[in-house]
N, C-alpha and C positions, 0 to 999 in steps of 0.2 A: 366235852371230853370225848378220846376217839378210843375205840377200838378196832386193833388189826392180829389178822390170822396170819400167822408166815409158814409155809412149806420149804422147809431149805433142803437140795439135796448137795450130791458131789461126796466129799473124804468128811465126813460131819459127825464120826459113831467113833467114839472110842479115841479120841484126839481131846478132847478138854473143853469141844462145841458148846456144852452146855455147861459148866462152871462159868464160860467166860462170859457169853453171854447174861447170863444172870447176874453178874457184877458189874456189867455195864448196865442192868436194867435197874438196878438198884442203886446204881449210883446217880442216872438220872429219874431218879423217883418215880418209877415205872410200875404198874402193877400188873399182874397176871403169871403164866407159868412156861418151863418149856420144857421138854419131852424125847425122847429117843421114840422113832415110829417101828412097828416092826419089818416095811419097806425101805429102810436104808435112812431116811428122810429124819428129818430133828423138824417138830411142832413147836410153834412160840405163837402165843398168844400175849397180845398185850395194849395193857393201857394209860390215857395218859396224855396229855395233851401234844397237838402237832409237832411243835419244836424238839421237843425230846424223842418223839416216835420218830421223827424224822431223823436225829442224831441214833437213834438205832438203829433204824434201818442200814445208814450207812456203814456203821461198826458190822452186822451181819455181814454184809455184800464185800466184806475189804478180808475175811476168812483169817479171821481172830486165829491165834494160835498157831498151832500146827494142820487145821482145817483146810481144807480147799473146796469153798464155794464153785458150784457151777451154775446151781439156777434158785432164785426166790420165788415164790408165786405167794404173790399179796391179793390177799382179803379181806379188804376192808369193809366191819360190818359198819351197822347205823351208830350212827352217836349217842351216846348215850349220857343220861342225868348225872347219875351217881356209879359208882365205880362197884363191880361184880366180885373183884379180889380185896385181898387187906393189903396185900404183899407182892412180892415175885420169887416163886419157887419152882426148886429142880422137881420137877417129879419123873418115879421109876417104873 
């Protein structure tokens, strides 16, 4: 199992970034959370195996909604055994 840190920035705050997001992450059985930063930026953490983290990634980068992606910076930590979340939520 992987976990990855995403930095998204660009039109990301106040557009639906983070609804959509998390309905994509739950819809492929994703775990972790994602966040409004208070530098402009939306934090997502999450986990999950490569196939599905990979089909997220690309949902992030294609600027769901009314969003307009400009830059990702992926973080991929170590692998891990067992899974750190239960779920995936908005948090405020």
């Amino acid at each position: 199992m992987k976990r990855v840190r995403l930095f998204i920035s660009g039109d990301v705050q106040g557009v639906s970034y983070r609804y959509r997001s998390s309905r994509k992450a739950r819809e492929l059985g994703l775990r972790g959370f994602v966040r409004n930063l208070y530098d402009g930026r939306v934090e997502v953490v999450v986990e999950g195996d490569n196939k599905e983290i990979n089909e997220f990634l690309n949902f992030c980068k294609n600027s769901p909604g009314f969003s307009q992606v400009s830059r990702i910076e992926i973080k991929e930590e170590k692998e891990i055994d067992a899974p750190g979340f239960s779920n995936f939520d908005v948090r405020f």
